[in-house]
Structure formats: C-alpha cells, structure tokens
N, CA, C and O atoms as a MOPAC input file, in Angstrom:
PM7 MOZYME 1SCF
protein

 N    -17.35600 1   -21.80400 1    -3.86000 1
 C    -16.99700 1   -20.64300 1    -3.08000 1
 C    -17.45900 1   -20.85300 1    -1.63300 1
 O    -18.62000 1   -21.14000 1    -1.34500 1
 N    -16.44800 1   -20.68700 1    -0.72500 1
 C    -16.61000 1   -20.89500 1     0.79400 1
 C    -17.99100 1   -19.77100 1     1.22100 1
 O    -17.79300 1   -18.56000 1     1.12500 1
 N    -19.12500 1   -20.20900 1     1.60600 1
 C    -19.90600 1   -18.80400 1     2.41100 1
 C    -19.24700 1   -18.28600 1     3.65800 1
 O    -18.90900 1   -18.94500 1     4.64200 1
 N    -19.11300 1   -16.92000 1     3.44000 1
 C    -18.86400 1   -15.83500 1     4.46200 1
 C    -19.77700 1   -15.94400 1     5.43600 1
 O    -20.81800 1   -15.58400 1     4.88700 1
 N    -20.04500 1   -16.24700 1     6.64500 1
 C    -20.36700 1   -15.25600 1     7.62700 1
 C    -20.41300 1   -14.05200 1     8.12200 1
 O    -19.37600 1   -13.41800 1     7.92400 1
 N    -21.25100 1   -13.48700 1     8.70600 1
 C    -21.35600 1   -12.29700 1     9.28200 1
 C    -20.02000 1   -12.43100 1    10.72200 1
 O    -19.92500 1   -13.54300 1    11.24100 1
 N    -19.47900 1   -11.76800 1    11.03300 1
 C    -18.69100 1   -11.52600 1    11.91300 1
 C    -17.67500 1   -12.30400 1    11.79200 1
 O    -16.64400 1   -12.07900 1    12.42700 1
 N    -17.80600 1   -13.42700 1    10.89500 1
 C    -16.31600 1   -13.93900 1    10.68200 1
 C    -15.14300 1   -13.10900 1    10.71400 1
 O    -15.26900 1   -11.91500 1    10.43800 1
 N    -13.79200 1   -13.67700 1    11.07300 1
 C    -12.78100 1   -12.99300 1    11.05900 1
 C    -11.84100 1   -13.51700 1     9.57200 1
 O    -11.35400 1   -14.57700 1     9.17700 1
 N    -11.93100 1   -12.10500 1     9.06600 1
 C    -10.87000 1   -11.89500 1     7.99800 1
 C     -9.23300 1   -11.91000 1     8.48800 1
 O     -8.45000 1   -12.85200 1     8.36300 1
 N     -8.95800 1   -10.53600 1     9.10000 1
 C     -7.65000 1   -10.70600 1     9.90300 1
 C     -8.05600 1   -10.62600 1    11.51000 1
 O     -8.98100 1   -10.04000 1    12.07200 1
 N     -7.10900 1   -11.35900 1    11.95800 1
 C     -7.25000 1   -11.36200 1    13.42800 1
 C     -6.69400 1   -10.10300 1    14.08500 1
 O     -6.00100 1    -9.34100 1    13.41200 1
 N     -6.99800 1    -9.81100 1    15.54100 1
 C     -6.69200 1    -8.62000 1    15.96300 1
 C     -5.55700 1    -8.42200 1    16.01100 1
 O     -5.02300 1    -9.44500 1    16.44000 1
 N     -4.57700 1    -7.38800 1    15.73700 1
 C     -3.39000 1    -6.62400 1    16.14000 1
 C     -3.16100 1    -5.49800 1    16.16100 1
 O     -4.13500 1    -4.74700 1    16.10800 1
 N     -1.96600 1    -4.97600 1    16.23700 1
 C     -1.20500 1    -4.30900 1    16.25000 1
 C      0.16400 1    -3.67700 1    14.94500 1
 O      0.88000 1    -4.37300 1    14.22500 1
 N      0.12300 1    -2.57800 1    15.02500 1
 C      0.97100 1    -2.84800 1    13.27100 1
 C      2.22600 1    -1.99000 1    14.44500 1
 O      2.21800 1    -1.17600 1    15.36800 1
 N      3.09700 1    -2.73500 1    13.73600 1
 C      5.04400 1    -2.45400 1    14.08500 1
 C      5.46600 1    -1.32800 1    14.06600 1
 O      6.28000 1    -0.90900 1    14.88800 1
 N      4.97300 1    -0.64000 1    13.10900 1
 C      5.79100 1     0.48800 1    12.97700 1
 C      5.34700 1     1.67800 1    13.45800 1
 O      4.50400 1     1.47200 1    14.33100 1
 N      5.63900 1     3.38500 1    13.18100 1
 C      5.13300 1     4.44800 1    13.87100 1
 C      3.90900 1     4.74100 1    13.21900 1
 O      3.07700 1     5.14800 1    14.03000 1
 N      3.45700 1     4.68100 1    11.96500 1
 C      2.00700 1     4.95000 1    11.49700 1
 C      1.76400 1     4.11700 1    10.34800 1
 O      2.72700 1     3.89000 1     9.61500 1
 N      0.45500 1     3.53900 1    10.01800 1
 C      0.13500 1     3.12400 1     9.01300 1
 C     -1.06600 1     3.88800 1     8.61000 1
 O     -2.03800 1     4.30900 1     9.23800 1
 N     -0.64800 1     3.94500 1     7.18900 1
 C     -2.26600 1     4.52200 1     6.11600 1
 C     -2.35900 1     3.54700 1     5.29100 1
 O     -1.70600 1     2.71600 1     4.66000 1
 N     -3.96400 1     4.13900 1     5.62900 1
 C     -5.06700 1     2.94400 1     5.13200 1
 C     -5.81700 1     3.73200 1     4.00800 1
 O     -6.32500 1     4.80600 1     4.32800 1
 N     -5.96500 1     3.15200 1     2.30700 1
 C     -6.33700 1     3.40000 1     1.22800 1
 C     -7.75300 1     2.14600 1     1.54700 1
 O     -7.27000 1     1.01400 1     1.51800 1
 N     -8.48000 1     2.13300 1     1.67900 1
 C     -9.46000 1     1.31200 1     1.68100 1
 C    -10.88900 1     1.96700 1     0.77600 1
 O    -11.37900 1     3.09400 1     0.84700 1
 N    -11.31500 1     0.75300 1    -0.08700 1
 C    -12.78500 1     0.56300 1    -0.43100 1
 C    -13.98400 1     0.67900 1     0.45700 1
 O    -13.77300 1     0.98600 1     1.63100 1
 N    -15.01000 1     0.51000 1     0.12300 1
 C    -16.43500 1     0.71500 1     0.69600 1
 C    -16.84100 1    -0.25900 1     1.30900 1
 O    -17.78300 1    -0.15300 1     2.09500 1
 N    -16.11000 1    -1.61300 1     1.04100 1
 C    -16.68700 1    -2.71100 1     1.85400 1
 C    -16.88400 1    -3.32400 1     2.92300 1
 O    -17.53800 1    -4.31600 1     3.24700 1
 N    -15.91300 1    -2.25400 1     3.68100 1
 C    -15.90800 1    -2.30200 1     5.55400 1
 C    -14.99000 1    -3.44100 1     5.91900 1
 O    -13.91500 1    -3.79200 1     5.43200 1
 N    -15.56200 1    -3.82000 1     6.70700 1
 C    -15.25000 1    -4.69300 1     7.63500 1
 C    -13.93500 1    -4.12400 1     8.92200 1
 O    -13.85600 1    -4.62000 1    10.04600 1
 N    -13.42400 1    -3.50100 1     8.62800 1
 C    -12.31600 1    -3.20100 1     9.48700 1
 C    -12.61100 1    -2.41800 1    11.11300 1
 O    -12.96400 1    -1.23900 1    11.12200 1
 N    -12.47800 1    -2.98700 1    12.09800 1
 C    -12.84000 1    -2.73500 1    13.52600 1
 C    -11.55500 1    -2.71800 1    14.38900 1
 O    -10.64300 1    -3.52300 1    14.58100 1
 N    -11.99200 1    -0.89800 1    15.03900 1
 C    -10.70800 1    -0.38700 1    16.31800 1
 C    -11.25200 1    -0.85000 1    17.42600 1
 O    -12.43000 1    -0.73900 1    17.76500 1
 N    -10.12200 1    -1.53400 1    18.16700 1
 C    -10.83300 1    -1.87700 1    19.70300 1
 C    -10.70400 1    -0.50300 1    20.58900 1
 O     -9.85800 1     0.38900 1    20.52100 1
 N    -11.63500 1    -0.62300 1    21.28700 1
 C    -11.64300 1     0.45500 1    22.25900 1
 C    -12.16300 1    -0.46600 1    23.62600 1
 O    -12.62100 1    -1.60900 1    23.60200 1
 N    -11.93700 1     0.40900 1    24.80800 1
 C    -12.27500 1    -0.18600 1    26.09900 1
 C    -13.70000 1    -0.69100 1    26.04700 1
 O    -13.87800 1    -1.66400 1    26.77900 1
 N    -14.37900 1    -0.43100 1    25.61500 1
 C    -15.68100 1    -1.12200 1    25.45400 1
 C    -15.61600 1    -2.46100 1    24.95900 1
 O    -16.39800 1    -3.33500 1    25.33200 1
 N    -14.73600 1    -2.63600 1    24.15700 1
 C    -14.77700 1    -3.72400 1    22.80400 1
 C    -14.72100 1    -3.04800 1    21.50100 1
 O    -14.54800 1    -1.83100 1    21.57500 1
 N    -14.87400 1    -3.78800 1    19.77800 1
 C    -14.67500 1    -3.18300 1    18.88000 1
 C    -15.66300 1    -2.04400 1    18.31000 1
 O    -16.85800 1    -2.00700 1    18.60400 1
 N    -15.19700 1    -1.37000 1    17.68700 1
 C    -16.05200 1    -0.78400 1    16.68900 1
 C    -16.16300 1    -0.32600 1    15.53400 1
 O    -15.18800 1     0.33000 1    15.17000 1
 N    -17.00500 1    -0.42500 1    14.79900 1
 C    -16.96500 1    -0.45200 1    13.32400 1
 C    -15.81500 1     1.08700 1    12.85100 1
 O    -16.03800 1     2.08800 1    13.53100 1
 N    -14.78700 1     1.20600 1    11.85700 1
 C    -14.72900 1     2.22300 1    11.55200 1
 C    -14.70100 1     1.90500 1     9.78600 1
 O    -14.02600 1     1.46200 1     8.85700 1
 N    -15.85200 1     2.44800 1    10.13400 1
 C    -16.82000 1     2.59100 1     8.32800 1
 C    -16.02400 1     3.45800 1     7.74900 1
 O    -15.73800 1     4.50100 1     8.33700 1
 N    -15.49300 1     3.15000 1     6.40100 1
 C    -14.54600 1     3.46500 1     5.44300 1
 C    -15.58800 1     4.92500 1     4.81300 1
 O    -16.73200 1     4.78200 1     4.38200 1
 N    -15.04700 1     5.90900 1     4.87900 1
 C    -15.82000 1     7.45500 1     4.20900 1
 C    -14.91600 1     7.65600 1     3.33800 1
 O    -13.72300 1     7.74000 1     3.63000 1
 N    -15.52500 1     7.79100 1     1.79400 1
 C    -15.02200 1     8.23600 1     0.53500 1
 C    -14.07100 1     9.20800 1     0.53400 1
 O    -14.24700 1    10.28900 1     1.09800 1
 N    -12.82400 1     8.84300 1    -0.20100 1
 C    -12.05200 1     9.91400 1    -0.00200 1
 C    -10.78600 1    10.49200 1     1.14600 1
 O    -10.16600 1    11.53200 1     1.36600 1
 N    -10.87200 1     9.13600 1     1.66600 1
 C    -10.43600 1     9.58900 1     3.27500 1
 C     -9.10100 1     8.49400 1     3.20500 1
 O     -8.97400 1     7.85900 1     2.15800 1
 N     -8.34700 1     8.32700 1     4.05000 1
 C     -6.71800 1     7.84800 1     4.61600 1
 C     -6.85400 1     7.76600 1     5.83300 1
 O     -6.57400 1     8.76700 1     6.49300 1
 N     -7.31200 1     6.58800 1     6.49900 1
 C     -7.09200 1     6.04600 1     7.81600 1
 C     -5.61000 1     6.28500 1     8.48400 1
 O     -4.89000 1     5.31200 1     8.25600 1
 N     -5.28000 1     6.80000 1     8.86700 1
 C     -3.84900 1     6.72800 1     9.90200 1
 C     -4.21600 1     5.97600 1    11.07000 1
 O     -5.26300 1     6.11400 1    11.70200 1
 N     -3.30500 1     5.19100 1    11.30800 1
 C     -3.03000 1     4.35300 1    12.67100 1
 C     -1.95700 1     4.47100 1    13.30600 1
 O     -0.89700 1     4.30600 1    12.70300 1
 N     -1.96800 1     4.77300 1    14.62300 1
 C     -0.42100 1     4.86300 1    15.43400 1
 C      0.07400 1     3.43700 1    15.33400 1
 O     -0.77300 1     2.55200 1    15.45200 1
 N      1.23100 1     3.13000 1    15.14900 1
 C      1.82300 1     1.89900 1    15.61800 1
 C      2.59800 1     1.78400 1    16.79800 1
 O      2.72200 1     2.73100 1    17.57400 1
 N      3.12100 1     0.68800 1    16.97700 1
 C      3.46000 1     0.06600 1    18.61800 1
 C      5.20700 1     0.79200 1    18.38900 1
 O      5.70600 1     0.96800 1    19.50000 1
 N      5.85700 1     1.08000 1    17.60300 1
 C      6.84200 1     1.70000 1    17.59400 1
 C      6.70900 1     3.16400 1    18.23600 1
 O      7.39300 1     3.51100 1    19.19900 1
 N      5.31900 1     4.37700 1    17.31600 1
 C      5.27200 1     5.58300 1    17.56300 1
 C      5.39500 1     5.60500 1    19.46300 1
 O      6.03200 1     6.37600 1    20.18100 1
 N      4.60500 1     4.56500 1    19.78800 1
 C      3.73300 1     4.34100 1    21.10500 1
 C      4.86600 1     3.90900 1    21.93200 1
 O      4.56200 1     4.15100 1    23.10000 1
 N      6.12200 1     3.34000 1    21.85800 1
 C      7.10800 1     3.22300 1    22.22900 1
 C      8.25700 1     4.81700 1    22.24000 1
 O      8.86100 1     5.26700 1    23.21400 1
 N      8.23900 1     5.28500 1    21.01200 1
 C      8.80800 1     6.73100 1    20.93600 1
 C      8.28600 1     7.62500 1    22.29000 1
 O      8.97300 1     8.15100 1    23.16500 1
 N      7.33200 1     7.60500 1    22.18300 1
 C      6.33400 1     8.73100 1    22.64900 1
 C      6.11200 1     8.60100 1    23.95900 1
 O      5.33800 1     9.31800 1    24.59400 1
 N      7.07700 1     7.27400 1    24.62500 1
 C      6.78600 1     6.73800 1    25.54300 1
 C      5.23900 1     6.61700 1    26.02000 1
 O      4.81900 1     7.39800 1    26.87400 1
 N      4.70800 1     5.98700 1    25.66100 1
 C      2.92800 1     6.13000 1    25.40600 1
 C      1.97100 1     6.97500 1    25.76200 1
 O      0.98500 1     6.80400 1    26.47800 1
 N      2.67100 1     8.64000 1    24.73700 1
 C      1.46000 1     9.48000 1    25.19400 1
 C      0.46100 1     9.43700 1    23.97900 1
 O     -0.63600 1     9.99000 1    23.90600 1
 N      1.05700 1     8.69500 1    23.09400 1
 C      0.37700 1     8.12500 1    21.43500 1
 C      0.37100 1     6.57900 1    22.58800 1
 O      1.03500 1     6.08700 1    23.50100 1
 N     -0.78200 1     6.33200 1    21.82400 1
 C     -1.35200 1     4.54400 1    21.80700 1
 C     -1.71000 1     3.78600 1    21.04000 1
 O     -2.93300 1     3.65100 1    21.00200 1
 N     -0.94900 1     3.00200 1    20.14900 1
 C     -0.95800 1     2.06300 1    19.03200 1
 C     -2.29200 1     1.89800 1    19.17600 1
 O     -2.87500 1     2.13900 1    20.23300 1
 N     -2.98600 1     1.38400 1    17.88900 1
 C     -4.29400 1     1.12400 1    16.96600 1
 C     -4.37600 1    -0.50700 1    17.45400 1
 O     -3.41800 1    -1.18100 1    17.07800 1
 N     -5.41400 1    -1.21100 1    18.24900 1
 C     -5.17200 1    -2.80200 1    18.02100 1
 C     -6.60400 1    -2.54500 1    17.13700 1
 O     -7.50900 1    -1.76400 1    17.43000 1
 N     -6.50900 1    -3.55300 1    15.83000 1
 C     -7.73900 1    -3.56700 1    15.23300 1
 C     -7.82700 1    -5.06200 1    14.67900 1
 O     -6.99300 1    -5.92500 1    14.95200 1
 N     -8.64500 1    -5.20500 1    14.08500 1
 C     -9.21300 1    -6.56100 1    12.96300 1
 C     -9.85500 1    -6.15400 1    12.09100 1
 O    -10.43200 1    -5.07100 1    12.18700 1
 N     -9.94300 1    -7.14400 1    10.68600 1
 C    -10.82500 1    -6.91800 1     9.78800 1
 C    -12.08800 1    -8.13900 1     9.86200 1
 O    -11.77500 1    -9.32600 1     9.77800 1
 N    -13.00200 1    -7.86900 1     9.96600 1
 C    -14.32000 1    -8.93100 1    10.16500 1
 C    -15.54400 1    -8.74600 1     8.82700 1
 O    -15.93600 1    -7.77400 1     8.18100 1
 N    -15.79600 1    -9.85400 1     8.82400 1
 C    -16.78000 1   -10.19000 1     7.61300 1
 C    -17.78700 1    -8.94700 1     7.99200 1
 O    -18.01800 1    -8.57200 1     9.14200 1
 N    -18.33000 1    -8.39100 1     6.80700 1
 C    -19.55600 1    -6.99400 1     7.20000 1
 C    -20.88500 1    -7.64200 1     7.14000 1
 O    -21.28200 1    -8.49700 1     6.34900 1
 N    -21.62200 1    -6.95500 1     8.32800 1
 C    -23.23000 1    -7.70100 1     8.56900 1
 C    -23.97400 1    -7.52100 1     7.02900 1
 O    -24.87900 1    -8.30000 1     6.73200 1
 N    -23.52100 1    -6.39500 1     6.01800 1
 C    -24.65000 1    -6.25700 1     5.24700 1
 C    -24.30700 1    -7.18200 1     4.28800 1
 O    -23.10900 1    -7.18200 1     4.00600 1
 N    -25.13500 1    -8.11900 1     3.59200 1
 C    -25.03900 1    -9.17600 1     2.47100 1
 C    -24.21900 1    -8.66700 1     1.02400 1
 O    -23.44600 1    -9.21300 1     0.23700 1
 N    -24.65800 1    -7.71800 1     1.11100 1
 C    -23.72000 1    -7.04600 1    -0.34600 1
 C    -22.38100 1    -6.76100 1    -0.27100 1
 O    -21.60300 1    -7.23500 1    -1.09900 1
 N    -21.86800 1    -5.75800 1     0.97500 1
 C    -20.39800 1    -6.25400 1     1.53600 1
 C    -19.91700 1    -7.24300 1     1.77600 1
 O    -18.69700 1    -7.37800 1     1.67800 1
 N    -20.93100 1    -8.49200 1     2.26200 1
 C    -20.51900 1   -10.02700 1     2.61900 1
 C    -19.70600 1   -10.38700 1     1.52800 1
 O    -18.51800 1   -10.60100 1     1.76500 1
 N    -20.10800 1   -10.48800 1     0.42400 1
 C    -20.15300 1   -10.92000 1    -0.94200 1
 C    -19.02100 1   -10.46700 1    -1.86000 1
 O    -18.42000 1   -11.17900 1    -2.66400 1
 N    -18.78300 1    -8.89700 1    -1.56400 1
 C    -18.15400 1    -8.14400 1    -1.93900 1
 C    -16.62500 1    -8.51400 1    -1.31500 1
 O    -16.41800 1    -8.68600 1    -0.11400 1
 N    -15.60000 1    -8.60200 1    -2.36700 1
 C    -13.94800 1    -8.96000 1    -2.28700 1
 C    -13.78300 1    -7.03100 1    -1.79600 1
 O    -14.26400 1    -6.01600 1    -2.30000 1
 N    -12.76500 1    -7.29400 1    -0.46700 1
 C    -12.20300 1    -6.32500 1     0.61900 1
 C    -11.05900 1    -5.78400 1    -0.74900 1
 O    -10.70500 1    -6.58600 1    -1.61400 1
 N    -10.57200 1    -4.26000 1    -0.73800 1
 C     -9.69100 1    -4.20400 1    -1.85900 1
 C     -8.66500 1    -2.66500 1    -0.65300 1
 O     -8.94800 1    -1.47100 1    -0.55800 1
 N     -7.62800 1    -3.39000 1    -0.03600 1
 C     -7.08000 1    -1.67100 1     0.40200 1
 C     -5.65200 1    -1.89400 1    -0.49100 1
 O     -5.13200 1    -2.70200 1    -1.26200 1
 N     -5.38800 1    -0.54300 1     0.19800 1
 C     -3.72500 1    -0.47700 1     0.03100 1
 C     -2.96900 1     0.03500 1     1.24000 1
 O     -3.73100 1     0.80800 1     1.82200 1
 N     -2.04300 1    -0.03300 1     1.75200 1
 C     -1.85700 1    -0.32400 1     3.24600 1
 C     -0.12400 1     0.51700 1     3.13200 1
 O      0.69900 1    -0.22500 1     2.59600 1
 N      0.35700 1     1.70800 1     3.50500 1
 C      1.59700 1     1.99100 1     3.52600 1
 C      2.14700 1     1.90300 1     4.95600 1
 O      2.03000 1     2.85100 1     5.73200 1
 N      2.67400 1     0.89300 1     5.25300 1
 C      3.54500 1     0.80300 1     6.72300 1
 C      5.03900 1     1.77100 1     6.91100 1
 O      6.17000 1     1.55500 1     6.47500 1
 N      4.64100 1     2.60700 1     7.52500 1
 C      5.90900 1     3.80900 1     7.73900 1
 C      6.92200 1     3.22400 1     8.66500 1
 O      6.29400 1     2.61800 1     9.53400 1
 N      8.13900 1     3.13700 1     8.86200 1
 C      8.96900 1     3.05000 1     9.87600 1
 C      9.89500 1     3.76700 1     9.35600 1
 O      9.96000 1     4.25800 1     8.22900 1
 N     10.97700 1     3.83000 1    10.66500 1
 C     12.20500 1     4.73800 1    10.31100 1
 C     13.12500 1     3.91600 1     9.94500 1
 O     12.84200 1     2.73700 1    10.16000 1
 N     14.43400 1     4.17700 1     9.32100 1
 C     15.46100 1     3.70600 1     9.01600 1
 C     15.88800 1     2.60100 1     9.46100 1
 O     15.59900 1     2.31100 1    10.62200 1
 N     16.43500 1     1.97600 1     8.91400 1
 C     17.13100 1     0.26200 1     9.74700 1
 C     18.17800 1     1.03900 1    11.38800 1
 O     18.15200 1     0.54000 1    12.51300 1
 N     18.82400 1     2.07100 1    11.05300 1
 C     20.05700 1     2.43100 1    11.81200 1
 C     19.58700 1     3.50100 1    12.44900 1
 O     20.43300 1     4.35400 1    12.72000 1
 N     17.95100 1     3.80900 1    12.92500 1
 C     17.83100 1     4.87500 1    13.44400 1
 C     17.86700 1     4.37100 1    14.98700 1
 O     17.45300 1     3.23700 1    15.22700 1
 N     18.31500 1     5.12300 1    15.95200 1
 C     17.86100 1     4.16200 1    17.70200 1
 C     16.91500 1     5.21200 1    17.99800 1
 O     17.01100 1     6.43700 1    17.93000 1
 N     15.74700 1     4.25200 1    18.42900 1
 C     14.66300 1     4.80700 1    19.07500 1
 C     14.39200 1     4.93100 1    20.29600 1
 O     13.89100 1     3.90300 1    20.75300 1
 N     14.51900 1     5.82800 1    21.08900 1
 C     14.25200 1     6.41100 1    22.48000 1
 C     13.59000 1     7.41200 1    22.74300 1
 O     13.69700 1     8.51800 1    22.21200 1
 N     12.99200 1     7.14500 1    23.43300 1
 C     11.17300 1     7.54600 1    24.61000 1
 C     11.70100 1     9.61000 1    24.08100 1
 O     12.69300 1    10.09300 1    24.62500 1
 N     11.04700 1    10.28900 1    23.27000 1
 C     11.39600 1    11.11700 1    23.25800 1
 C     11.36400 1    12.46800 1    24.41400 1
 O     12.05200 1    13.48800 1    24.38200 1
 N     10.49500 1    12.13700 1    25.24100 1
 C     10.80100 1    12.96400 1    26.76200 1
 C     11.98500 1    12.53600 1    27.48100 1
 O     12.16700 1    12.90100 1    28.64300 1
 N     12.64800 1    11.92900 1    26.98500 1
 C     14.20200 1    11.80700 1    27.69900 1
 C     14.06200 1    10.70000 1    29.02800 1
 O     14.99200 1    10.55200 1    29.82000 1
 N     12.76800 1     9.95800 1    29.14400 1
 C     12.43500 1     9.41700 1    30.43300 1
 C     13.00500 1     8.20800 1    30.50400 1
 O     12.86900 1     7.77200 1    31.64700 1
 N     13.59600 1     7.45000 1    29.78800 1
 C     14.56600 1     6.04900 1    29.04500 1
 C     13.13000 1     5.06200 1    29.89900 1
 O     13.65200 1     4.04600 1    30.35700 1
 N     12.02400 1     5.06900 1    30.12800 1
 C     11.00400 1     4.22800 1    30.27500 1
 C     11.53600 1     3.00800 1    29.50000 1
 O     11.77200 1     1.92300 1    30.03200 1
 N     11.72900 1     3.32800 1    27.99600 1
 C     11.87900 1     1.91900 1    27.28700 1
 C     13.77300 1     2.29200 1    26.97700 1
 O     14.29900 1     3.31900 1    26.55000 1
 N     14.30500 1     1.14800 1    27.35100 1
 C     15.99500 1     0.74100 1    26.63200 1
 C     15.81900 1     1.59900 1    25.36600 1
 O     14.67900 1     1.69400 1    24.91100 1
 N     17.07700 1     2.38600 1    24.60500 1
 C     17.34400 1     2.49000 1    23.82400 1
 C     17.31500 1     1.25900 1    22.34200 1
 O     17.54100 1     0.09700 1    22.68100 1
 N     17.07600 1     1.47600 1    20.92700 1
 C     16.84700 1     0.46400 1    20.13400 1
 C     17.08400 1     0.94400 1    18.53800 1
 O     16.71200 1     2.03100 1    18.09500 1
 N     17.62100 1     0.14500 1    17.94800 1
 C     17.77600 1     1.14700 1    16.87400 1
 C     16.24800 1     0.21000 1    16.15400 1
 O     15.59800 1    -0.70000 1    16.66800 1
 N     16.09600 1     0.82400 1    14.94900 1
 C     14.29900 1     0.32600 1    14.27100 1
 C     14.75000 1    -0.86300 1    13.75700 1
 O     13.97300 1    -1.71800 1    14.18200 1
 N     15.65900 1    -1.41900 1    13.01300 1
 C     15.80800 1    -2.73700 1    13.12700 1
 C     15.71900 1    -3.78500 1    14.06700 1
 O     15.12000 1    -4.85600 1    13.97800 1
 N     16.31600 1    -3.37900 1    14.86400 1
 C     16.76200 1    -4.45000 1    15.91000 1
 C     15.20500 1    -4.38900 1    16.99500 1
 O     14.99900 1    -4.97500 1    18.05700 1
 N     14.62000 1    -3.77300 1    16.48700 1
 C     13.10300 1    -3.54100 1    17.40800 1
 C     12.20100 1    -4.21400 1    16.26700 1
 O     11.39700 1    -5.05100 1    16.67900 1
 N     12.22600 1    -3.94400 1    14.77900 1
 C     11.35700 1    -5.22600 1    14.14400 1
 C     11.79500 1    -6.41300 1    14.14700 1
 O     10.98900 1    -7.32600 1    13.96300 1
 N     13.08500 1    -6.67900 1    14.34200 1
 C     13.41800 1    -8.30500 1    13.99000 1
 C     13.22400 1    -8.67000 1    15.27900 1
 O     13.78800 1    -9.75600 1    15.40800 1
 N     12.53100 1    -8.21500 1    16.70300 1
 C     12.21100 1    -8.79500 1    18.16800 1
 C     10.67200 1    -8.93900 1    17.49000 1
 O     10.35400 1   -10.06300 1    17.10200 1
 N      9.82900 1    -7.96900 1    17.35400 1
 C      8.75900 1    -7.71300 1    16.83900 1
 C      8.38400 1    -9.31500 1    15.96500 1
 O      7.53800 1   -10.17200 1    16.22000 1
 N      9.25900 1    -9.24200 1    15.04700 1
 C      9.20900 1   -10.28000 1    14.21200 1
 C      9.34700 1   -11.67000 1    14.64700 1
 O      8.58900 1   -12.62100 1    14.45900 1
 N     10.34500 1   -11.60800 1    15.19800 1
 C     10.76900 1   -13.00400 1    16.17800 1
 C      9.67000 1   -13.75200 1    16.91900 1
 O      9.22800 1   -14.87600 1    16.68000 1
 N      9.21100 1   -12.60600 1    18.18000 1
 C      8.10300 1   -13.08300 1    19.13500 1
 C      6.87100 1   -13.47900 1    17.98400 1
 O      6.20300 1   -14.47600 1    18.26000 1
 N      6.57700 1   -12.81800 1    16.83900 1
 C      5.58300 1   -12.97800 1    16.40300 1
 C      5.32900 1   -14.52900 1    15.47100 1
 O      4.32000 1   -15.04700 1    14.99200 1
 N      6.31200 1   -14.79600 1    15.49600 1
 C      6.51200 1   -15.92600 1    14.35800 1
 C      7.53600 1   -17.00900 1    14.87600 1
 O      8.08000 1   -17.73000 1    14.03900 1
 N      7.77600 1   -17.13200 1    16.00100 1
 C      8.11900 1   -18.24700 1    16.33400 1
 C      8.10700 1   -19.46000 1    15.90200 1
 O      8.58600 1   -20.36400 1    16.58600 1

C-alpha cells in the first residue's frame, strides 16, 4: 500500500461544468474551497449536502453567482490519512437543447445551448 501524505493531492484543483453540484460526503475530509486567501478546509458536518455553484450557473448569472474552484487533499489527521474518501457527487446541468444566456439580458457571454458549452468545456479540458 502506497503511504499517504499529509497534504498530498487526491484531486487537483477545479472547477465543476455545470450550474450546481451536491456533495453526499463521509467524515474523512479532505476536500478544500479556494478563497482569496488560498484554500480552506470545508470539514464535512453530519447530515449535511454541500452545494457548489458551477462555471455554467456563473456564466447564466453573468457572474453575480461564482463557481466553487476546489480540491480534494490528503487530511493532516492520521486516522483520516488512512481512512478510504467515500462521496456521492450529483452534477446538475440543463438539457442538451437548452441555450444559455446571461440572465440580466446583458449578452456579456454569446448565447449557447448546454451542450455545445460542455463539449467546449470538454474539449479545452482534454485535449
């Protein structure tokens, strides 16, 4: 079995595609929101559903919402170290044929329907 590190990176930082994601997550942490400072821990509380804006909502909203950039990182305490990460993750988007535009009417961003905005999404990402 590979040893974990403390601060190792599980997933690297991003951004999720669509208008919101919920987060079903365990006790074992690791998962960090960047903020202007740098990251910070957001410790998983029993019972609870993380929502995250995505880079779509943040596009709708012409960015008065601001997509979530986060990572998941190895947890400082040895028992979380150790401990296998367990979520469940529902990525929301709208319809393949919906077109998405800046809903204050400000056309800031081109018109797009939600397909044709993940398969760019997808493209740049995976080159």
């Amino acid at each position: 079995m590979t040893e974990l590190k403390e601060g190792q990176i599980r997933l690297g930082e991003h951004s999720d595609y669509g208008t919101i994601t919920l987060l079903f997550q365990d006790q074992s942490g690791g998962l960090e929101i960047r903020q202007e400072q740098g990251f910070v821990s957001a410790r998983p509380i029993e019972g609870t559903i993380l929502v995250n804006i995505g880079d779509l909502l943040q596009r709708w909203t012409n960015d008065k919402l601001v997509s979530t950039r986060h990572r998941v990182v190895i947890p400082k305490e040895e028992l979380r170290r150790q401990t296998a990460r367990q979520s469940v993750v529902l990525f929301v988007r709208p319809d393949n044929d919906v077109v998405i535009e800046c809903l204050d009417g400000s056309g800031h961003y081109p018109p797009i329907t939600a397909l044709d905005y993940l398969n760019q999404r997808l493209n740049a990402t995976y080159r």
